[in-house]
C-alpha positions in Angstrom: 7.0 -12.3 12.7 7.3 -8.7 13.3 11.0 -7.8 13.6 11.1 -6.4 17.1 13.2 -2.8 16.1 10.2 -2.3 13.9 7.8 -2.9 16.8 9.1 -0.1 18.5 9.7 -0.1 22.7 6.9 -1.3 24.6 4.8 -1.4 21.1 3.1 -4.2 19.9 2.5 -6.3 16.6 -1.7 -4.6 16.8 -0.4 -1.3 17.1 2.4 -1.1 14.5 0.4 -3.2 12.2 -2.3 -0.6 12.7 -0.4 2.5 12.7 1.3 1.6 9.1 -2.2 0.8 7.5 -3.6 4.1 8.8 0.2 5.6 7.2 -0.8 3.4 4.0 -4.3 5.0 3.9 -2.9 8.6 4.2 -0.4 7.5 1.5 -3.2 6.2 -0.9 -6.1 8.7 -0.4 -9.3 8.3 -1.1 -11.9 10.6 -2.5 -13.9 10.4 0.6 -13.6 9.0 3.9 -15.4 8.7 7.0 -14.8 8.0 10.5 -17.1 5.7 12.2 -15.8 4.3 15.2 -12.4 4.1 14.5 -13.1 2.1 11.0 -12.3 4.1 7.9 -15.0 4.2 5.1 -13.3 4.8 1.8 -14.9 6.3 -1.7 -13.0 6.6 -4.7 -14.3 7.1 -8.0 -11.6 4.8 -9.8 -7.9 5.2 -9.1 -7.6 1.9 -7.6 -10.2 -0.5 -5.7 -8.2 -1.1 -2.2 -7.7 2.5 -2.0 -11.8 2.4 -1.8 -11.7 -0.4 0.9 -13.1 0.1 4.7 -9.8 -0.4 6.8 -12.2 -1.7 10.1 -9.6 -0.9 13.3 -10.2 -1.9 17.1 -12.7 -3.4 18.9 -16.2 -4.7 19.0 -18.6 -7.1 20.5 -21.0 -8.9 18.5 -23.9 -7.0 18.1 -21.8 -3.9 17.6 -19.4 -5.0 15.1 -22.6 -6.3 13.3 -24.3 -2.3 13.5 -20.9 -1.4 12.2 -20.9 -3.8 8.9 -24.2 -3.0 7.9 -23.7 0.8 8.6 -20.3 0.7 6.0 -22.8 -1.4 3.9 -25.1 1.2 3.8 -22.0 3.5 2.9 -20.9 2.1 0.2 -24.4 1.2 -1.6 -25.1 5.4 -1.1 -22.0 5.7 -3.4 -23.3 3.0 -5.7 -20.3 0.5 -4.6 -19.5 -2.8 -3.7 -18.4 -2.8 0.0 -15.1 -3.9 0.3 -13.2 -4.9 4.0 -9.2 -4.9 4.6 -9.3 -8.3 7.1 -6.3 -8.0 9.2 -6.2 -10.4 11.7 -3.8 -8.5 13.7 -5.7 -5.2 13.6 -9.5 -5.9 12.9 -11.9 -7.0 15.4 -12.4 -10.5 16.3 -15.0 -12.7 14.2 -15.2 -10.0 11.6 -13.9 -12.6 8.7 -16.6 -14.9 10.1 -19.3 -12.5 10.0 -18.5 -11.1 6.6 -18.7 -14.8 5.5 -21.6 -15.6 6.6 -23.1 -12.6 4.7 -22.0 -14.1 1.4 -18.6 -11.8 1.4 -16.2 -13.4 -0.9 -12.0 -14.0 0.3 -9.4 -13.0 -1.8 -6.8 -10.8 -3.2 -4.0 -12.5 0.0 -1.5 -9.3 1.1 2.0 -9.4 2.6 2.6 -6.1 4.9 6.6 -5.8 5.2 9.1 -4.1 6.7 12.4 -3.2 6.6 15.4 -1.1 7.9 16.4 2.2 6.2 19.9 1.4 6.5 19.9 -2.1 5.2 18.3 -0.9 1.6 19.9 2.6 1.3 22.8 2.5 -1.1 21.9 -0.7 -3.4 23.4 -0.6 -6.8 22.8 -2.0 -10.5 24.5 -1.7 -13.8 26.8 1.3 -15.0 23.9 2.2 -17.6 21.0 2.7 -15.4 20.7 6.3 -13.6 18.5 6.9 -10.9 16.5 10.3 -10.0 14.3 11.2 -7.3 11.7 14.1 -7.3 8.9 15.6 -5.3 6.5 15.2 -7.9 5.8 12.5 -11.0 6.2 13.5 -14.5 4.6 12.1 -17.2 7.7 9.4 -17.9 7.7 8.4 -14.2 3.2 8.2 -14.5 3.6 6.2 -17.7 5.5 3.5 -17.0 3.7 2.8 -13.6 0.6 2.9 -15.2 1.8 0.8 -18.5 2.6 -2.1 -15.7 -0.2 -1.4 -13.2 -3.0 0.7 -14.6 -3.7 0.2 -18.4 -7.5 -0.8 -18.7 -7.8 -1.2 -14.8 -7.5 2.4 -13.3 -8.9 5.3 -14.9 -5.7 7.9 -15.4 -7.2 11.0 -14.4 -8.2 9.0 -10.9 -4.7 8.0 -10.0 -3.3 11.9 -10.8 -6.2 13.0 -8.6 -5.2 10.4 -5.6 -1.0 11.7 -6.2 -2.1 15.4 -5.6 -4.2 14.5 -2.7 -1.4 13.2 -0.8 -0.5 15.8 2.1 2.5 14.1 3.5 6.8 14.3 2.1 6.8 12.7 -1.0 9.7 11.3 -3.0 9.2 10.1 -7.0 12.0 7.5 -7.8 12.3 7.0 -11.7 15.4 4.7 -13.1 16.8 5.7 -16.5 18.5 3.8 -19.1 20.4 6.3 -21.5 17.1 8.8 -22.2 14.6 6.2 -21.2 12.4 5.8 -17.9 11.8 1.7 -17.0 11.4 1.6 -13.6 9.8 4.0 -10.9 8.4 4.1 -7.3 7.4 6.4 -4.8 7.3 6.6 -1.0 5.6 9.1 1.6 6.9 10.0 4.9 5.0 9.9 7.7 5.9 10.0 11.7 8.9 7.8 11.1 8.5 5.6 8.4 8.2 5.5 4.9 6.0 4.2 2.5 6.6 2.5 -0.3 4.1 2.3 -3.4 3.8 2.1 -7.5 7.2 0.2 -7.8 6.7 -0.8 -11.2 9.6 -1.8 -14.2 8.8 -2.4 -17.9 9.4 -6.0 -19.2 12.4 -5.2 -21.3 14.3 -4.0 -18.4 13.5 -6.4 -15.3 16.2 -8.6 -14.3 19.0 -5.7 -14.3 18.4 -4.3 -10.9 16.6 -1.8 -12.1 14.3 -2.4 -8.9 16.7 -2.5 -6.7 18.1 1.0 -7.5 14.4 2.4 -7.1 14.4 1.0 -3.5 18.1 2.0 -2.9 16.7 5.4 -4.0 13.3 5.6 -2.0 15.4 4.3 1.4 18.2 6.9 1.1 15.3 9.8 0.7 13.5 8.2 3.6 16.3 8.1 5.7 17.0 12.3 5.2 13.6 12.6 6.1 13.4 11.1 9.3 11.9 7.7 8.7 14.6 4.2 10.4 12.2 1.9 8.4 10.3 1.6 5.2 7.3 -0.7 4.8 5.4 -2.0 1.9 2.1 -4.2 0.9 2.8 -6.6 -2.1 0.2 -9.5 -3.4 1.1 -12.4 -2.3 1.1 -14.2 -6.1 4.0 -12.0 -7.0 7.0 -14.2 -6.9 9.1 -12.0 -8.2 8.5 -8.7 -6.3 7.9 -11.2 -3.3 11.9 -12.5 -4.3 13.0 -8.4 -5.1 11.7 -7.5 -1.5 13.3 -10.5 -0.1 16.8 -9.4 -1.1 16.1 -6.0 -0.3 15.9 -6.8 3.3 12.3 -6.8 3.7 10.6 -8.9 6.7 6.4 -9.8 6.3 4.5 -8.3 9.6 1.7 -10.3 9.3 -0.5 -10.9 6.1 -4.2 -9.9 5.5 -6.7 -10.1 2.8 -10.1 -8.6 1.4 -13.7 -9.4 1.7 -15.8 -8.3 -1.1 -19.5 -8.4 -0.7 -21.6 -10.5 -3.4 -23.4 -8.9 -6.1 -26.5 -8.0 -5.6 -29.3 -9.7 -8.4 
């Protein structure tokens, strides 16, 4: 349920839910991307695979919304890619999911999108030994550690720096320390009154310690001097324990969504 301060006056859950995918897609973006008909055909080359997903927004009747699948189709097999959809019930057109199925599109990869208020993050603590920094850009301690949790073997390194320099809007780089050490980082983008959050990630040795929590403390404390009353984030739904470090946080789910991934071809 969407927490109504989130919604905004006279807003509604389609056109939040919308507007922070659009913020997430200018937070994570792609190589390429064009606009069809108010979907969003993504290319990347490797930095991640949903930043290279079509986000498919508003309206269609049948016949249309079937011209617009096989047009992304035809998109994606120009690029020598998979095609990829971002199925949000609350922002996609109706019977998409269907559709996609019966074309042999497989379900998976379930997403929680949730939100929460500035002021009930900003400020969070954790032990007397870990120190926390924020900066405008990554370093190479705050870019290995997420990509020793998140990327190693699964995104190409050169792809992910690409995707942070393409990334036009305020950014803040949140990197906890423990004595001379970086083991947990994050980063956020502002944009038209919310921030982002993305690439939380925490080495094994340190989790449990709050580590986490002082990366979010961090992010919501730069968002807030940069004009944003709420942060929002996507996590995967089987990840208890960043599902459990949200929860205390303060973070509320929107709504949930998943992919479609079209078969392999023979």
């Amino acid at each position: 349920m969407i927490p109504d301060e989130a919604a905004g006056e006279g807003g509604s859950v389609a056109e939040t839910v919308r507007g922070l995918q659009e913020r997430a897609a200018r937070a994570l973006p792609a190589q390429l991307v064009e606009h069809a008909d108010g979907w969003w055909l993504r290319h990347d080359s490797g930095s991640s695979w949903w930043v290279a997903s079509v986000l498919p927004h508003g309206s269609a009747g049948t016949a249309e919304l079937a011209r617009r699948v096989v047009h992304a189709e035809a998109f994606y097999a120009r690029h020598g890619r998979t095609a990829r959809f971002q199925i949000t019930p609350a922002a996609c057109p109706a019977g998409l999911d269907d559709l996609l199925a019966r074309r042999g599109y497989r379900r998976g990869h379930p997403v929680s999108l949730q939100a929460a208020a500035v002021a009930e993050v900003e400020g969070r603590q954790a032990g007397d030994r870990l120190r926390v920094r924020v900066e405008d850009r990554p370093d190479g301690a705050w870019f290995d550690v997420w990509h020793t949790v998140h990327g190693a073997g699964a995104v190409d390194g050169a792809a992910a720096w690409g995707l942070l320099d393409r990334v036009a809007g305020p950014c803040a780089y949140a990197r906890v320390l423990d004595g001379g050490e970086t083991v947990a980082v994050g980063r956020a983008v502002a944009d038209t009154g919310w921030a982002g959050v993305f690439a939380m990630a925490t080495l094994p040795a340190a989790r449990g310690r709050g580590a986490g929590g002082r990366v979010l403390g961090a992010l919501a404390g730069w968002a807030g001097a940069h004009g944003a009353d709420h942060l929002y984030l996507q996590v995967e739904r089987d990840n208890p324990a960043a599902l459990r470090l949200y929860g205390c946080a303060g973070f509320r789910e929107l709504c949930a969504y998943h992919y479609r991934t079209a078969a392999a071809k023979p």
